[in-house]
C-alpha positions in Angstrom: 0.0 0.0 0.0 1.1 3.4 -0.8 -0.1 6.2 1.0 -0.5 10.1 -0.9 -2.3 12.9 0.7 -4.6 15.4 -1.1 -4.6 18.8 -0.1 -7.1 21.9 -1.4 -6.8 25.5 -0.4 -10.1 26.4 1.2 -11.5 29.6 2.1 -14.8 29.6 4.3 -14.9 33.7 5.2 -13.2 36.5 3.5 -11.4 37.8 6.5 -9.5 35.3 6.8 -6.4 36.5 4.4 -5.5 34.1 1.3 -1.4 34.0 2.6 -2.5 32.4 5.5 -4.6 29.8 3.8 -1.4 29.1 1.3 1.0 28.9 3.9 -1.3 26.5 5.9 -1.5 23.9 2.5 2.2 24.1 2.4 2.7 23.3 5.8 0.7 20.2 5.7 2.7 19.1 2.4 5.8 19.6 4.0 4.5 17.6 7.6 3.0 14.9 4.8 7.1 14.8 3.2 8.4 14.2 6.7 6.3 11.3 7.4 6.5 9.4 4.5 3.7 10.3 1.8 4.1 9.3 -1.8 2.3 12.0 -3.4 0.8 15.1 -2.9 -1.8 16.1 -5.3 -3.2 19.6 -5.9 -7.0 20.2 -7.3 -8.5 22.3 -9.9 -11.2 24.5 -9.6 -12.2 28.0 -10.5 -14.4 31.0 -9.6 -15.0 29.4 -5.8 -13.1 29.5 -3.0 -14.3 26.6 -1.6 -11.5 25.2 -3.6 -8.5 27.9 -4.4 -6.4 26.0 -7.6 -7.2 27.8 -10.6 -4.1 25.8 -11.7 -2.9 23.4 -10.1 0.8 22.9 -11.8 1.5 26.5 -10.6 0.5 25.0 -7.2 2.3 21.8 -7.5 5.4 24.1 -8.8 5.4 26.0 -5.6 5.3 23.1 -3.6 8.2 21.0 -5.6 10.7 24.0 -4.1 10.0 23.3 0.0 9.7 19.5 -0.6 12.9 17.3 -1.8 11.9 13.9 -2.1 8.3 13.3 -2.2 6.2 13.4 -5.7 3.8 15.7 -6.8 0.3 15.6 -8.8 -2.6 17.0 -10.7 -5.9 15.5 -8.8 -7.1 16.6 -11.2 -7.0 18.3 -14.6 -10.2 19.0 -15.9 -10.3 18.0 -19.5 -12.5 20.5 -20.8 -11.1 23.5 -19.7 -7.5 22.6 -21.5 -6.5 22.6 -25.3 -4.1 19.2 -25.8 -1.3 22.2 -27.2 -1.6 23.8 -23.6 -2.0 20.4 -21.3 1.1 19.3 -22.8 3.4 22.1 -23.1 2.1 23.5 -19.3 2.6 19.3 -17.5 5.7 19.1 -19.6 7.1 22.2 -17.7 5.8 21.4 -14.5 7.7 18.3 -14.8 10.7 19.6 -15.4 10.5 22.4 -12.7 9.2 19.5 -10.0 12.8 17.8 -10.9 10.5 14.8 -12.8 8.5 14.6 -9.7 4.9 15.0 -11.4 2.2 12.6 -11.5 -0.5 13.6 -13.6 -4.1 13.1 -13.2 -6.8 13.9 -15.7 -11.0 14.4 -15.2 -14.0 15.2 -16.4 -14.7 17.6 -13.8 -17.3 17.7 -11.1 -19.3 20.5 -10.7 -22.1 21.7 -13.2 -21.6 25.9 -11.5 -18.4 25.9 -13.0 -18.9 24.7 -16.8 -21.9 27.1 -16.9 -19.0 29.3 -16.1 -15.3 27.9 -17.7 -17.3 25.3 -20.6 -19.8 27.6 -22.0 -22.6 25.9 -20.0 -22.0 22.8 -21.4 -23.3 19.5 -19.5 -20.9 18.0 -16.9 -22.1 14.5 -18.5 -20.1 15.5 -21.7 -16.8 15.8 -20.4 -16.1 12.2 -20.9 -15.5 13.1 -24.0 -13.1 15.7 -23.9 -11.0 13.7 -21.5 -11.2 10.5 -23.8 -10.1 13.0 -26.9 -7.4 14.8 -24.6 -5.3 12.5 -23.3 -3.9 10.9 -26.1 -3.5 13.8 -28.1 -1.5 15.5 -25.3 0.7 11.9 -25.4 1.4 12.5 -29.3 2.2 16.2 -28.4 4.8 14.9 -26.3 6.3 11.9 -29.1 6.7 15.2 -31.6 5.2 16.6 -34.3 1.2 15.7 -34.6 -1.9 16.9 -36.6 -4.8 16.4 -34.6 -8.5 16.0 -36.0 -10.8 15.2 -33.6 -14.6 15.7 -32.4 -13.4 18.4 -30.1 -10.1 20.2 -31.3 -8.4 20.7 -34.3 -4.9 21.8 -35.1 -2.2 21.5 -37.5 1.2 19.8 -37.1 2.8 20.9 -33.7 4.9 19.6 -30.9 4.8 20.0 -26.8 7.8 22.5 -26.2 9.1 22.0 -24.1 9.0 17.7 -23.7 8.5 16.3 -20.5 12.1 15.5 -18.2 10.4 11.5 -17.1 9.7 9.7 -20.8 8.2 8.9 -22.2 5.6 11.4 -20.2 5.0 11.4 -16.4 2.9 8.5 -14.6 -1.0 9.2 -15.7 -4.0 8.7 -13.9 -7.7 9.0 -14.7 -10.2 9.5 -12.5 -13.2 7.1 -13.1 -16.7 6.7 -12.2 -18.8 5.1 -14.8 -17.9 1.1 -16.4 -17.1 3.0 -19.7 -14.4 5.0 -18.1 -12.9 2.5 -16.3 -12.6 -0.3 -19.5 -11.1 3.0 -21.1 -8.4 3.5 -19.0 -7.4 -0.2 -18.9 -7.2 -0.1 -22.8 -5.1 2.6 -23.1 -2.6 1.2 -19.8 -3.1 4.2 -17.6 -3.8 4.0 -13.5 -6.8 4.7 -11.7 -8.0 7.2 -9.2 -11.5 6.8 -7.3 -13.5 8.2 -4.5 -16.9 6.9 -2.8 -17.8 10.3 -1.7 -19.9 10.1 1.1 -20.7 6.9 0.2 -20.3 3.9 3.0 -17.3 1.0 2.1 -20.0 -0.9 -0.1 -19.2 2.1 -2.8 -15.1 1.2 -2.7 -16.3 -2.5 -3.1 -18.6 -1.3 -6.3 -15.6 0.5 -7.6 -12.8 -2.2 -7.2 -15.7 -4.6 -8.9 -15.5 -2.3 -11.7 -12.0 -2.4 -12.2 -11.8 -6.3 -11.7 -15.0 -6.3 -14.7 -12.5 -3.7 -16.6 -9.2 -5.8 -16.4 -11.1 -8.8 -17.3 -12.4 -7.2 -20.2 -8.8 -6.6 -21.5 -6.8 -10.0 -20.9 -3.3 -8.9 -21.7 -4.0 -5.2 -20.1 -1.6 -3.7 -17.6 -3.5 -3.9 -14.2 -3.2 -0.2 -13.2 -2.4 0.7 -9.7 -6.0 2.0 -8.1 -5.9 4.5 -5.5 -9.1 5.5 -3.3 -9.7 8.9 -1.9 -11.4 9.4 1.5 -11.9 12.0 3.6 -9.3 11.2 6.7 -9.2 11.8 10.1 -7.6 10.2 12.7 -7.5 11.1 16.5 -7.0 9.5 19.8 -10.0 9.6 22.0 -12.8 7.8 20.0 -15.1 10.4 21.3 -13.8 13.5 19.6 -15.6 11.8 15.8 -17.8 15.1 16.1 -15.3 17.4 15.2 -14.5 16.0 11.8 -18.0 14.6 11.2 -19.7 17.9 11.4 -16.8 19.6 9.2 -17.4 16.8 7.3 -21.4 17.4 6.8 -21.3 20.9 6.2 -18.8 20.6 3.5 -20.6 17.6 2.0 -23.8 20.5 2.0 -21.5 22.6 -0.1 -20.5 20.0 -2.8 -23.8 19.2 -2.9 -25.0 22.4 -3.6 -21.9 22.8 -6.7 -22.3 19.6 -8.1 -25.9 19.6 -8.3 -26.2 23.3 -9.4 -28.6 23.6 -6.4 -27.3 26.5 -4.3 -25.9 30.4 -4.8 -22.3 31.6 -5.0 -21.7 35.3 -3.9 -18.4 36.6 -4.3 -16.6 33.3 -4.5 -18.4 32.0 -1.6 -21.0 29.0 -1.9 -23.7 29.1 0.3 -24.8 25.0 1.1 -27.2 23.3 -0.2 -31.0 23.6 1.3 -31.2 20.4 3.4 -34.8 20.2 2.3 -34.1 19.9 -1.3 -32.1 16.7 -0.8 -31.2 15.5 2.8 -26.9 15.1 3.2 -25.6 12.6 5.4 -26.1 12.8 9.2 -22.8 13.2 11.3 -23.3 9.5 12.4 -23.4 8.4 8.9 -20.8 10.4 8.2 -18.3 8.9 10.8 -19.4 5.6 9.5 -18.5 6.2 5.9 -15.7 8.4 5.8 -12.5 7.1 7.1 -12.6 8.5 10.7 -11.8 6.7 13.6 -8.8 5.5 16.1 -5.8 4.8 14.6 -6.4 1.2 14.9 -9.9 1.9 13.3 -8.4 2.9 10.6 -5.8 0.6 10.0 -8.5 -2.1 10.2 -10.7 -0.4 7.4 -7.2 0.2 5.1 -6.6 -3.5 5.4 -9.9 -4.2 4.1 -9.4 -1.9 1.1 -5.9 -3.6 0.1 -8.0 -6.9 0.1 -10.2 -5.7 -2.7 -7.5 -4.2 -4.4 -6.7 -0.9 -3.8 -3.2 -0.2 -3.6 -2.9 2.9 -3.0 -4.8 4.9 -0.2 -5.1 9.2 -0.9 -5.5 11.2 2.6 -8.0 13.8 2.1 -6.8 16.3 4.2 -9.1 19.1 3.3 -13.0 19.6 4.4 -13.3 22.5 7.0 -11.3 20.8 10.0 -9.8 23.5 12.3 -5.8 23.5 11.3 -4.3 22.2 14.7 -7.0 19.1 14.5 -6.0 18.4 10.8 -2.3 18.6 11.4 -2.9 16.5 14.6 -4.6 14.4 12.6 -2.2 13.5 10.1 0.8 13.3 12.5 -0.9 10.5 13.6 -2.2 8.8 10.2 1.5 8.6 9.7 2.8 8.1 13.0 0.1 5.2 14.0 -1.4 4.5 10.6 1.5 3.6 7.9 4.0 2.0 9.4 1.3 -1.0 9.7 1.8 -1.1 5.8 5.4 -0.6 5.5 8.4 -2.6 5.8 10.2 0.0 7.8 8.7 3.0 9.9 8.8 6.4 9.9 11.3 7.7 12.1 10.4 9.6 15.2 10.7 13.6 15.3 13.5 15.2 16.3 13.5 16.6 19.7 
């Protein structure tokens, strides 16, 4: 198991100054360096500040300068706000400026507010299409010259300047919902990124059954390496579960409210979603599904997820926790937590 943390710049009131948010994110990547994460990976979203990462390679860039050895990734890029020319030529830098520490992943993208906004109020369903017409252009960009002709773009003969420092390209990563997305990513021998949401463990078994259905679609296929997402916190008296729980609820109110195009934005700010226009998750279920508990709660629950094929766990570090809880939190993930699924531990702090 390989453990990478997710990390999103989030701003819940405008007095609280934007430096202080960035400077937050980078001290969690930093913490998450020192004990032993994989993989950071920065978001993208635009026009809310309930996610700050209007591109995330500048992010990841900033980043690659305080940290030395751990890797660093796009979680995601959303397909249809990129031309293949840009994608490549922007990740090929990035790479190079991370030292060939980027790991790339691509998306459709999530919420319907912001393609009224960046897509010309085009249907979130459609951008399956732009991410299964990106990708491989943006691979061709980075062989050399290439034409493209597609549904979507159009372009005469160019190349990615500059070309990426790993090669062929850096690791790629697609993040699937649907059966179609999944049996597409198999075919074209890319890895897999997934989250349940709010959804109980029963979702991470539905999405490790459509991976198995994918790979044995595609006999011969490269099995990808499948990472899960969940919100993460960890803490030491099993009684403190409110304190994430109702971060957790509230913030599950105002992804709600974006990804069903169901409440208001003012100034950047989402408001949550009407609870009487679709009822969110209690704090209870909430602590059930999400991966709250003890440490040896969730080691339990991680060991369950290797055994249906997830190799690669993703700390999601960011859904309104107070900044002491979450860095307490992941001092212990990493303390308590990995070492149980590593051959050596992570060394204790200096004094």
């Amino acid at each position: 198991m390989r453990f990478s943390i997710a990390i999103n710049m989030m701003r819940r009131r405008p007095d609280v100054p934007m430096e202080t948010i960035a400077a937050q994110a980078l001290e969690m990547v930093v913490a998450a360096e020192g004990l032993g994460f994989d993989i950071a990976w920065a978001a993208e979203h635009h026009t809310i500040e309930y996610t700050i990462a209007p591109n995330p390679l500048v992010l990841i860039v900033h980043w690659a300068a305080h940290v030395r050895r751990m890797r660093l990734g796009t979680a995601v890029i959303t397909a249809p706000y990129w031309n293949p020319l840009r994608a490549a030529g922007e990740i090929a830098l990035a790479d190079i400026l991370t030292g060939g520490r980027l790991e790339v992943g691509f998306g459709r993208g999530a919420y319907q507010y912001e393609f009224d906004r960046m897509a010309g109020g085009m249907a979130q369903e459609r951008g399956g299409d732009y991410l299964r017409e990106l990708v491989p252009a943006v691979q061709k960009l980075w062989q050399g010259d290439y034409a493209h002709d597609g549904t979507i773009w159009k372009f005469p003969r160019a190349t990615s300047v500059p070309k990426p420092l790993q090669q062929p390209h850096p690791p790629l990563w697609i993040a699937a919902r649907d059966p179609d997305t999944y049996d597409w990513t198999i075919k074209h021998g890319l890895d897999v990124m997934a989250t349940p949401l709010s959804k109980p463990d029963s979702e991470v078994e539905n999405l490790a059954g459509k991976l198995a259905r994918a790979v044995a679609d595609n006999p011969g296929a490269r099995r990808p390496r499948f990472m899960v997402l969940r919100r993460t916190c960890v803490y030491e008296d099993a009684t403190d579960w409110r304190v994430p729980a109702e971060a957790a609820a509230e913030d599950t109110r105002v992804f709600n409210g974006l990804f069903y195009n169901a409440a208001g934005v003012v100034n950047g700010f989402p408001t949550a979603m009407d609870p009487g226009s679709a009822a969110p998750p209690s704090p209870e279920v909430l602590r059930d599904s999400l991966m709250f508990g003890t440490p040896d709660q969730v080691i339990d629950r991680i060991r369950r997820y290797a055994r249906l094929g997830v190799d690669h766990y993703c700390y999601g570090a960011s859904f309104g926790l107070p900044h002491d809880f979450a860095m307490r939190s992941l001092e212990l993930f990493g303390r308590e937590v990995m070492p149980c699924f590593r051959e050596t531990t992570v060394p204790a702090a200096a004094p």
